[in-house]
C-alpha positions in Angstrom: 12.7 31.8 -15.6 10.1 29.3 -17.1 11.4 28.7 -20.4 10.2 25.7 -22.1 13.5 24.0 -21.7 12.3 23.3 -18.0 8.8 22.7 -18.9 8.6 20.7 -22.2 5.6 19.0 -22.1 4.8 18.3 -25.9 6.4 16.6 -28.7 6.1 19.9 -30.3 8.1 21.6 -27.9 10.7 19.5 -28.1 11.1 20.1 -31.7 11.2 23.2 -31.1 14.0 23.2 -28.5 15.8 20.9 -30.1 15.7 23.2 -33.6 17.2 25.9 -30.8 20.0 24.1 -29.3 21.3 23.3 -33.2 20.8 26.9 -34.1 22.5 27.8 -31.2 25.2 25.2 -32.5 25.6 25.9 -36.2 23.4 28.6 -37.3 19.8 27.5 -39.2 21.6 25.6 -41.8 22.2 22.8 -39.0 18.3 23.0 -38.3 17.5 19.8 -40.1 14.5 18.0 -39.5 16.2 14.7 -40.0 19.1 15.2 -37.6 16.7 16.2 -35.1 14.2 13.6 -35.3 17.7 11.3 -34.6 18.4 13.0 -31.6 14.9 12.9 -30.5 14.7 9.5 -31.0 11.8 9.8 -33.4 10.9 9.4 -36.5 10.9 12.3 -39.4 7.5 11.7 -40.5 6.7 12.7 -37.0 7.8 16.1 -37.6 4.8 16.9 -40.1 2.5 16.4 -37.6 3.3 19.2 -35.5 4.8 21.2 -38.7 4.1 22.2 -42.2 7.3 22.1 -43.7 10.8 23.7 -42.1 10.4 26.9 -42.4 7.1 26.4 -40.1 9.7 25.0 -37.5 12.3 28.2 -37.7 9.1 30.7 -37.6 7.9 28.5 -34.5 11.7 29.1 -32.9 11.8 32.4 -33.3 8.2 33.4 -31.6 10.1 31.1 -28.3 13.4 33.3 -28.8 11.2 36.3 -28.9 9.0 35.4 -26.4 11.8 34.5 -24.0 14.2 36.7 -24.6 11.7 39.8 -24.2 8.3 39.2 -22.8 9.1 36.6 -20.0 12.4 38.7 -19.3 10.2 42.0 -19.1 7.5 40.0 -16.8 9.8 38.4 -14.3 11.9 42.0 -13.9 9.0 43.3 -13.1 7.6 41.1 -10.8 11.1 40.7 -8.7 11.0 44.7 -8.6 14.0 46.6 -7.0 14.9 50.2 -8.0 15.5 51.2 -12.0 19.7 50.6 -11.7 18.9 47.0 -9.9 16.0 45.9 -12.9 18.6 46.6 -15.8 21.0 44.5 -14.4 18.8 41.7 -13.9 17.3 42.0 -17.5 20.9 41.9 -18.6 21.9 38.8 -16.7 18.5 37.4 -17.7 19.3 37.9 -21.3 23.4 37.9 -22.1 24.3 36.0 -19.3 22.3 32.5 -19.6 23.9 29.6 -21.2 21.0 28.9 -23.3 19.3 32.4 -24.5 22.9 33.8 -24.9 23.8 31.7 -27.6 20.5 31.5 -29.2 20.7 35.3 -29.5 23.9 35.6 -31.4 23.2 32.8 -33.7 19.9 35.1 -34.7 21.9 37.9 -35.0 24.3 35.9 -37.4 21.4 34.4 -39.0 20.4 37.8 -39.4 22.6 39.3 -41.3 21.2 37.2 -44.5 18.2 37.0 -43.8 15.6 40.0 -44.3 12.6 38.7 -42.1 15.0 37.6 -39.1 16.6 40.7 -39.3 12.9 42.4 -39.1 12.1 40.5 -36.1 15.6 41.1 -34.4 15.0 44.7 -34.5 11.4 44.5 -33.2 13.7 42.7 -30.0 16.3 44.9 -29.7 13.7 47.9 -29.9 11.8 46.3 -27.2 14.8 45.6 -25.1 16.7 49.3 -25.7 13.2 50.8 -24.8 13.1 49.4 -21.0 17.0 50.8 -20.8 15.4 53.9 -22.1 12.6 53.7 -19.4 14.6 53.2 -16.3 18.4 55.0 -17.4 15.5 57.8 -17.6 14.8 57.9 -14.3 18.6 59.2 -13.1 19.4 61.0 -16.1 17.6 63.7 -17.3 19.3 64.2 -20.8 17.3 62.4 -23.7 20.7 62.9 -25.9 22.6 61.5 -22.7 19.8 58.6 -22.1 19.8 57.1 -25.7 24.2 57.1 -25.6 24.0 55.8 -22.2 21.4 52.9 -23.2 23.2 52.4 -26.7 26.3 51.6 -24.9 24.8 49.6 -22.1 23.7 47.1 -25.5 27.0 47.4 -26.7 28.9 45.8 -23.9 25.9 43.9 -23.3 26.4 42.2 -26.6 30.0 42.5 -28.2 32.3 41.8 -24.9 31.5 38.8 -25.6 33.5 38.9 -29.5 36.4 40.6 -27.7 39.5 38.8 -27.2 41.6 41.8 -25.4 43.5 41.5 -22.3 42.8 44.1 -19.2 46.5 44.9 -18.0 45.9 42.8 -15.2 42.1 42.9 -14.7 39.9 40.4 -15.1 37.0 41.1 -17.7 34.1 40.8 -15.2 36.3 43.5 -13.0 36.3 45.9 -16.6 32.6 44.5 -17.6 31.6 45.9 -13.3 33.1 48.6 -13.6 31.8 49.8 -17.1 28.1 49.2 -15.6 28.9 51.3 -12.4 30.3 54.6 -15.1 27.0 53.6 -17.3 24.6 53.6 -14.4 26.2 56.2 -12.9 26.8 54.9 -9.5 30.4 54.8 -7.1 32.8 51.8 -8.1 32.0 48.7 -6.4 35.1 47.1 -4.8 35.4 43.1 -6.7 37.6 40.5 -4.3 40.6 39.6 -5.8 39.9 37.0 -9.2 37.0 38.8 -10.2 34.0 38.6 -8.4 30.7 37.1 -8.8 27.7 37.0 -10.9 26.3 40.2 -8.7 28.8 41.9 -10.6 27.6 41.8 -14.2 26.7 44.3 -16.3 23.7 45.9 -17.7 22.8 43.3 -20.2 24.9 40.7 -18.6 28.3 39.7 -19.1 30.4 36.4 -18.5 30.1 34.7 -14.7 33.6 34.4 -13.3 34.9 35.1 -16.7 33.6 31.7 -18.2 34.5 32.0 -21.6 31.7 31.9 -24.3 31.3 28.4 -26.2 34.3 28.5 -28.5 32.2 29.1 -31.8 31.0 32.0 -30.2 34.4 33.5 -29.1 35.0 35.5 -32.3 32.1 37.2 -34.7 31.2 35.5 -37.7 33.4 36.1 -40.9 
C-alpha cells in the first residue's frame, strides 16, 4: 500500500509520520512538537513552517489516518479484485493486521473517547468501513437484519481480539480468529496446519499473523 511511510518526500510528511508513530506510542499527549523535532534531527522552529500551531499537526494526522485507513484501503481492494468473501478479508488484513495502521487506529479510538471532534471523524471511518462489509456480506446473504449482525460482528473481532487475553483450550487464536471468519462469511471450515497457520488465515478485518502478539501497550484496553 503506498502510505507515506514508504514515500516521504517532504519535511512536512515527516512531521506528520513522526506525530503518528508517537500517537501510536503514547496517545496525542506524547505528540509534542519539541520531542519530535529531536528525533527528526531538526529544529522546533522548523515546525511552524509547515504548521500553524499543534493542533494544525493532529488535524494533518488524522486526514493521513483517514485517508489510509479508508480511501487507499477501499482503492487498492478494488483494484486487486477477487469475489466479495476474498475483498473483506483483504480490507481486514489491510486495516487490523498492519504493524503501523493497527496501532494508529486504536490510539484514535482511545484518543477518542475524550475527545468530541476525533470521535466525529472516527465514526465517519468506521461508517465508511462497516458500509463496504455491508456491500459485499450483501451479496450472500439476503437478510438486511442478518447483514448488519453479520457485519457488526465481523468489526468486532476485527477490532477487540486484539484486547482479549483468553486462552483457546488448546487452539491457537489465529485457528479461533479463521474459523470465526469462515462461520461469519459463511463458508466450510478451512483446515489450519498444526501451530496456526498463516496470514491467508485472518479474518475479516484482520487479526494477528502467527499469533504475534500486539505491542504490549496495546495488549489490554485503556483504563
Amino acid at each position: 500500500m503506498g502510505h507515506i511511510v514508504g514515500a516521504i518526500r517532504t519535511t512536512r510528511d515527516r512531521w506528520i509520520e513522526e506525530g503518528l508513530r508517537a500517537l501510536a506510542a503514547g496517545g496525542p499527549d506524547a505528540v509534542r512538537v519539541e520531542a519530535l523535532a529531536k528525533r527528526l534531527g531538526v529544529t522546533k522552529g522548523g515546525f511552524y513552517g509547515y504548521f500553524a500551531d499543534r493542533n494544525a499537526l493532529l488535524e494533518a494526522m488524522l486526514d493521513t489516518w483517514e485517508r489510509e485507513s479508508t480511501d487507499e484501503v477501499i482503492e487498492r481492494v478494488e483494484r486487486e479484485g477477487g469475489d466479495p468473501k476474498t475483498r473483506i478479508e483483504r480490507a481486514g488484513v489491510l486495516t487490523f493486521s498492519d504493524d503501523r495502521l493497527l496501532p494508529i487506529d486504536l490510539a484514535v479510538r482511545d484518543w477518542a473517547r475524550r475527545d468530541d471532534a476525533v470521535a466525529e471523524r472516527l465514526r465517519r471511518v468506521d461508517n465508511r468501513r462497516m458500509a463496504l462489509l455491508r456491500e459485499m456480506i450483501s451479496t450472500f446473504c439476503s437478510d438486511p437484519d442478518e447483514v448488519e449482525a453479520r457485519s457488526l460482528l465481523a468489526f468486532c473481532v476485527a477490532i477487540g481480539e486484539h484486547f482479549l487475553a483468553a486462552d483457546h483450550g488448546g487452539r491457537t487464536r489465529t485457528q479461533v480468529v479463521a474459523r470465526a471468519a469462515d462461520l461469519l462469511l459463511d463458508r466450510p471450515a478451512r483446515a489450519l496446519p498444526p501451530g496456526g497457520g498463516t496470514g491467508r488465515d485472518l479474518p475479516p478485518g484482520g487479526g494477528p499473523v502467527a499469533d504475534r502478539p500486539a505491542p504490549a501497550d496495546l495488549r489490554t484496553p485503556p483504563g
